[in-house]
C-alpha positions as CSV (number, residue, x, y, z in Angstrom):
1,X,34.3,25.9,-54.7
2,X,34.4,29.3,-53.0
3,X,35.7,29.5,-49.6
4,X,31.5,29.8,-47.9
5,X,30.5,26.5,-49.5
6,X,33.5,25.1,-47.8
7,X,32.8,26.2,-45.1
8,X,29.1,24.4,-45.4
9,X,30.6,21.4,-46.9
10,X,32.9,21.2,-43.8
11,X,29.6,21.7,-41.3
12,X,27.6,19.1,-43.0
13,X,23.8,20.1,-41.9
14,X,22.6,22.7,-42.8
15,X,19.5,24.1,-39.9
16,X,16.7,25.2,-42.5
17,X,14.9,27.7,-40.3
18,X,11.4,29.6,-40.2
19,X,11.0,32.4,-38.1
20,X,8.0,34.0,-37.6
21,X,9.4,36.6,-34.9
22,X,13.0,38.1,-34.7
23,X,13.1,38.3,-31.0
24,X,13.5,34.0,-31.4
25,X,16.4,34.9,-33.6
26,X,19.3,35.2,-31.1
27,X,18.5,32.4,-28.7
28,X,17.7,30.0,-31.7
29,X,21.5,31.1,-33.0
30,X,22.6,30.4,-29.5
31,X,21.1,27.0,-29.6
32,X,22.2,26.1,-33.1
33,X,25.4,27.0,-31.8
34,X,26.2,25.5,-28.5
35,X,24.5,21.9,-30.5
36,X,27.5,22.1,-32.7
37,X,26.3,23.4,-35.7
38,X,27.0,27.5,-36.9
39,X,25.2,27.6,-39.5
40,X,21.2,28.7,-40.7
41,X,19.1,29.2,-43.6
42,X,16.7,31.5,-42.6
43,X,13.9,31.5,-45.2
44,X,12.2,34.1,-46.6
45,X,8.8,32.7,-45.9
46,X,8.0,35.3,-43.4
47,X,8.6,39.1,-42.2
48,X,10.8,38.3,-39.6
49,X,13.1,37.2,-42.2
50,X,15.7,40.0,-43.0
51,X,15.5,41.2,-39.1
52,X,16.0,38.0,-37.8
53,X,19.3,37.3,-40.4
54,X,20.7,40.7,-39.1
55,X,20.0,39.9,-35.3
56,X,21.9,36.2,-35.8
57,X,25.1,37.6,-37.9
58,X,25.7,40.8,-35.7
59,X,25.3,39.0,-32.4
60,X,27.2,35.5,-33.6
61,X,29.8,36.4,-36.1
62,X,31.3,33.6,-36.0
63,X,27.7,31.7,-37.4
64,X,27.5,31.0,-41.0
65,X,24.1,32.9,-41.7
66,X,22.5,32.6,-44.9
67,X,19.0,33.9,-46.6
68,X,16.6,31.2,-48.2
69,X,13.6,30.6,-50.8
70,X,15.1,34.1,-52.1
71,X,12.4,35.1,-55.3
72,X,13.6,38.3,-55.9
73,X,16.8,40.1,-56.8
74,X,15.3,42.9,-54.3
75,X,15.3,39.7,-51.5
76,X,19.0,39.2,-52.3
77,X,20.0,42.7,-51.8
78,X,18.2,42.9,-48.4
79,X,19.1,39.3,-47.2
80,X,23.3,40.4,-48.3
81,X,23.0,44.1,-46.5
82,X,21.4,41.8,-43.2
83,X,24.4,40.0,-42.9
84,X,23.4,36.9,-45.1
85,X,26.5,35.0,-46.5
86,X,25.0,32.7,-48.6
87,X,21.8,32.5,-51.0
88,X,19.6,30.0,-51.4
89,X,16.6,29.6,-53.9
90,X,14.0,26.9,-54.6
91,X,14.0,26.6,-58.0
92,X,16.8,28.2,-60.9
93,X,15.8,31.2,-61.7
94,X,18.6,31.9,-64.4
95,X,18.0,36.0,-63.5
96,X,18.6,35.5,-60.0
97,X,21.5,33.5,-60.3
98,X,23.1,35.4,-62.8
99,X,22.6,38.7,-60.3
100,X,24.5,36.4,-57.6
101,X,27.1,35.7,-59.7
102,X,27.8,39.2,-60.8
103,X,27.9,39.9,-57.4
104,X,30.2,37.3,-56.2
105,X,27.5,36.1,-53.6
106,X,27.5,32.4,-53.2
107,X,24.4,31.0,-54.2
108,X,22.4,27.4,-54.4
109,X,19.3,27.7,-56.5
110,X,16.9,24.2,-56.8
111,X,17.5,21.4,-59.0
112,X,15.3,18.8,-59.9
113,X,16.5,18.0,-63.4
114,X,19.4,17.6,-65.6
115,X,17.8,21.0,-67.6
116,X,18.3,22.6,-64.6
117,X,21.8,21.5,-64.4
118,X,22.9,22.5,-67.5
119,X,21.5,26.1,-66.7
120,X,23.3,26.2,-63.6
121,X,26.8,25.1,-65.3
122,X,25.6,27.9,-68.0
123,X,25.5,30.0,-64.8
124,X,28.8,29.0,-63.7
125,X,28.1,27.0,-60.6
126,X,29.8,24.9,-59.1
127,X,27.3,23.5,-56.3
128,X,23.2,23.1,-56.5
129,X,20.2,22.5,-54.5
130,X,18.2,19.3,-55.2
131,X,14.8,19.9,-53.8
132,X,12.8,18.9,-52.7
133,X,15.2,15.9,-51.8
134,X,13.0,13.1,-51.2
135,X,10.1,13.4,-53.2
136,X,11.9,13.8,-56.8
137,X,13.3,11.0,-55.7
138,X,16.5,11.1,-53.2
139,X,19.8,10.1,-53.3
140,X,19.2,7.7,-56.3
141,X,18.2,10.3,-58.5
142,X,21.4,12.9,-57.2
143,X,23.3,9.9,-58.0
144,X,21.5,9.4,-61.5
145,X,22.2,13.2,-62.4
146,X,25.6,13.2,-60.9
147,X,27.3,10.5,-63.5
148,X,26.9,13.1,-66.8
149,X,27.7,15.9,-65.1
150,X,31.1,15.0,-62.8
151,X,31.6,18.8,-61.9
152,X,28.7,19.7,-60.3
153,X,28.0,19.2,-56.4
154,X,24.8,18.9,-54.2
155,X,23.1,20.6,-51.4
156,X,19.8,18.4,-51.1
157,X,17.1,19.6,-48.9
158,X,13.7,18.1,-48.3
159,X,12.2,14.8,-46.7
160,X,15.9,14.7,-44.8
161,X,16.1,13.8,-41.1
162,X,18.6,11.7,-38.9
163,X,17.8,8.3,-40.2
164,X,18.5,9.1,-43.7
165,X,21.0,11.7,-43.4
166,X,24.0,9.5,-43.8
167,X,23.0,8.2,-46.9
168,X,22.9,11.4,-48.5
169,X,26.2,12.2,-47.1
170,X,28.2,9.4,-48.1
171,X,27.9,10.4,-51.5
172,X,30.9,12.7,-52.2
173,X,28.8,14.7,-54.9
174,X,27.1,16.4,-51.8
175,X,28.3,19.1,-50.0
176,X,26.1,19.1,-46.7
177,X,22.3,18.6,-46.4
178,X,19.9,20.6,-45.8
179,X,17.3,20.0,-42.8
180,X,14.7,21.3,-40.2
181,X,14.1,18.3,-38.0
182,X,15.8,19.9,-35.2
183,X,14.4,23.5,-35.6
184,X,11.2,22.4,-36.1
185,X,8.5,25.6,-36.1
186,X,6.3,24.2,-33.0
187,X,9.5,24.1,-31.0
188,X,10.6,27.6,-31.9
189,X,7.0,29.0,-31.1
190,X,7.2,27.4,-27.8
191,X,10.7,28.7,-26.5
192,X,12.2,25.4,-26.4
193,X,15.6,26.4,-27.4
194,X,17.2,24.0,-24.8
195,X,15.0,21.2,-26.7
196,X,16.7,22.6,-29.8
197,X,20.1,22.4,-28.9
198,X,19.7,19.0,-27.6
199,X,18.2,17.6,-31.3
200,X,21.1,19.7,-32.8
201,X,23.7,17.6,-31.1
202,X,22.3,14.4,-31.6
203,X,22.0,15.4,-35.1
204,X,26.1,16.5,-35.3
205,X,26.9,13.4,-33.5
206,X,24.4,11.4,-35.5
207,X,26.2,12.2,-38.4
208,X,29.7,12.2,-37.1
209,X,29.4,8.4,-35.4
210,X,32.2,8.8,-33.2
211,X,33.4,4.6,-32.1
212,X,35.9,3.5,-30.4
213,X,37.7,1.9,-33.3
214,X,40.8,0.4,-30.8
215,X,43.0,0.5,-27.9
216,X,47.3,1.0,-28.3
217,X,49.2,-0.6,-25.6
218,X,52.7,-0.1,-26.0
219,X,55.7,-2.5,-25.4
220,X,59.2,-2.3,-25.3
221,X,60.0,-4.5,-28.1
222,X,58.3,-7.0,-30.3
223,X,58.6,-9.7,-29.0
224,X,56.7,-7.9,-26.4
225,X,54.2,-6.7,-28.2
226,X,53.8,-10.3,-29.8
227,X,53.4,-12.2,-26.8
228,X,51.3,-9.5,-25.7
229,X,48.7,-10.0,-29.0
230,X,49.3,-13.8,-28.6
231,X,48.0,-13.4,-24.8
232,X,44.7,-11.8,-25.8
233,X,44.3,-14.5,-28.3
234,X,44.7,-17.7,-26.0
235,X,42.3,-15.5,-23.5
236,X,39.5,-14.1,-25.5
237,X,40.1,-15.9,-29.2
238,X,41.1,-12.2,-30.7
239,X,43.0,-13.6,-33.6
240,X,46.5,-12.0,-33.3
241,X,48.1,-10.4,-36.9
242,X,51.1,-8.9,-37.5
243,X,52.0,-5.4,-39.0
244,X,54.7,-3.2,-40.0
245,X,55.1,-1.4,-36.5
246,X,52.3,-3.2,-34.3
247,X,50.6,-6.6,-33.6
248,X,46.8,-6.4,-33.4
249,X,44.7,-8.8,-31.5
250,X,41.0,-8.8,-33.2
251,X,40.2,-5.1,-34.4
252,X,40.4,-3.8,-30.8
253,X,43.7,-4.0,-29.7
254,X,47.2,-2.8,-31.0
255,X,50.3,-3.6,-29.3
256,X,53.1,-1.7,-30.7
257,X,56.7,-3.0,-31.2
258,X,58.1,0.1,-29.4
259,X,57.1,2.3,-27.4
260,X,54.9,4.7,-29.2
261,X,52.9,8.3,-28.8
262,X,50.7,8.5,-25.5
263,X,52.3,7.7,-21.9
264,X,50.1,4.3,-21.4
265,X,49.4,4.2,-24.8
266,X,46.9,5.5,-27.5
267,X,43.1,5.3,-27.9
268,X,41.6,5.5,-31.3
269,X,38.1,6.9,-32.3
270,X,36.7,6.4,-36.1
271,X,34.2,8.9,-37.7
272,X,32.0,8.6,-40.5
273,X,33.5,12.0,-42.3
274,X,36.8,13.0,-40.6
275,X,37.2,16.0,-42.1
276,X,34.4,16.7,-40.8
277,X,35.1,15.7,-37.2
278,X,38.4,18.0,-37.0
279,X,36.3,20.6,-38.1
280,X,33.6,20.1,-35.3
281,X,36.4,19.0,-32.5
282,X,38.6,22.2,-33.3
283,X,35.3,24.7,-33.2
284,X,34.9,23.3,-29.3
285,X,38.7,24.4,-28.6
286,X,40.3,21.1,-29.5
287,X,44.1,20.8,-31.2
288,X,45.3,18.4,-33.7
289,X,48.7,17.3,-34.3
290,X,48.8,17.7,-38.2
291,X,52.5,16.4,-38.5
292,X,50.7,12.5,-37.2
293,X,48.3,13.4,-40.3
294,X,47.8,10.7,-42.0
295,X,46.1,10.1,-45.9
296,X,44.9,8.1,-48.9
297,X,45.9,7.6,-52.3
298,X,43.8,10.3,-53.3
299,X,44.7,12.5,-50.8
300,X,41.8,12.6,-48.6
301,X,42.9,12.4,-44.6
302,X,42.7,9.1,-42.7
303,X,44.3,9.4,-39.6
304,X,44.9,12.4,-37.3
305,X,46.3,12.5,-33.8
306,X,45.0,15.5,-31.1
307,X,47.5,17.8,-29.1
308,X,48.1,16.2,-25.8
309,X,47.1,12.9,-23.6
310,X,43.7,11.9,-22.1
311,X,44.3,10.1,-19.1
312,X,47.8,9.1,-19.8
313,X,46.7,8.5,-24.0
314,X,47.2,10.4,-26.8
315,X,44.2,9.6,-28.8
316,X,44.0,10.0,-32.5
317,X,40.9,10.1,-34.8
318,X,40.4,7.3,-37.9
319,X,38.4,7.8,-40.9
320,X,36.1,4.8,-40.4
């Protein structure tokens, strides 16, 4: 997968955006933004299209700007010399993928069917739109086309909003979703960008589910850290269970044998995606302590620990 698609996979939502006048370009970027998510599809429904791509990647080059329902091979050039990074289409249109590819511009034309997968492996992709999402029949029918064809990824757009956006995400075959429910064109029209950024936030947090999974006290020794467990037990009926390195009372609370990373102790907070999380925490200016990294069998990260305390903890991220 080339290095803009992880780059989308490692967002997760992808804003689908109309714009019907360019000067809404650069607060809507600003509000996409500050919400947590740098990234837009800005279709080419209307005029302001190609003006309003240029006007986001100039004046936030740090935003992951991309051009979509792209018809033309002409809308490809124009969307790419804005500033687009990424093309996406509504259908497979084997000439305008095949343009793309030649090109080297990443691009997700629609899927529906497996004939339109096996045009898009003829194609040499890697990664597709399924749209629209919900009406040709959501994450059961990705699911359905995904078991014959175990290369091939997802970027489903279409019927998806915050209540069903996790379900789409938890399948590994997809990428990131696509969505307007937090862009939607009434609350462009009216200026509401603050409105905007709000829904944008609740939509990364939404999908991120940040929990407070448990709570590390540490002790000096285990006999400690047992009486310590056994002590929550007798007070609150947290069934005490011992580990390799720590006693846990309940899922809550960890008392380690010895004295462990944090000054008080350590806090830790599960996500949904992880990855995902990192990604998110490190774009606001947060640092991760990837020698505490922890993973799977199959390689896929775990456990992380951030730079530094919070009030005396270190606290460390779990996948949930």
């Amino acid at each position: 997968m080339n290095e803009v698609l992880e780059k989308i996979q490692k967002i997760g939502i992808v804003p689908v955006v109309v714009l019907n006048d360019a000067k809404d370009a650069a607060p809507l970027a600003k509000a996409l933004c500050d919400g947590g998510l740098p990234c837009a599809e800005v279709t080419f429904r209307t005029d302001a299209a190609e003006e309003s791509i240029r006007i986001m990647a100039e004046q936030f080059p740090n935003m992951l700007v991309g051009a979509g329902t792209v018809l033309t091979t002409d809308q490809v050039d124009r969307a790419v010399a804005a500033g687009a990074k990424f093309i996406v289409s509504p259908g497979l249109n084997p000439k305008i993928v095949r343009y793309c590819v030649e090109k080297n511009i990443p691009i997700t034309p629609g899927t529906t069917n497996p004939s339109d997968i096996e045009q898009a492996i003829e194609c040499g992709l890697e990664v597709v739109k399924f749209f629209p999402a919900e009406p040709a029949g959501g994450i059961n029918m990705i699911k359905a086309m995904a078991a014959p064809y175990t290369n091939m990824k997802f970027m489903p757009t279409g019927g998806i909003n915050a209540s069903n956006l996790k379900s789409y995400l938890d399948f590994p075959k997809i990428i990131a979703c696509g969505g307007s429910w937090m862009v939607k064109g009434d609350l462009v029209a009216a200026g509401k960008f603050d409105e905007i950024e709000k829904l944008t936030r609740e939509a990364v947090q939404s999908m991120l589910g940040f929990e407070l999974a448990h709570v590390g006290i540490n002790a000096n020794s285990d006999d400690e850290a047992g009486n310590t467990a056994s002590a929550f037990e007798k007070m609150f009926g947290f069934t005490s269970k011992e580990g390799n390195s720590s006693y846990f009372a309940g899922t809550g609370v960890e008392v380690m044998k010895t004295p462990y990373k944090g000054t008080n102790g350590h806090i830790a907070v599960s996500t949904n995606y992880i990855d995902r999380a990192v990604s998110y925490l490190e774009m606001l200016g947060y640092e991760f302590d990837m020698s505490t990294a922890k993973y799977d069998a199959k390689n896929n990260l775990k456990a992380v620990y951030f730079t530094g305390e919070v009030g005396g903890f270190a606290v460390h991220l779990v996948q949930k």
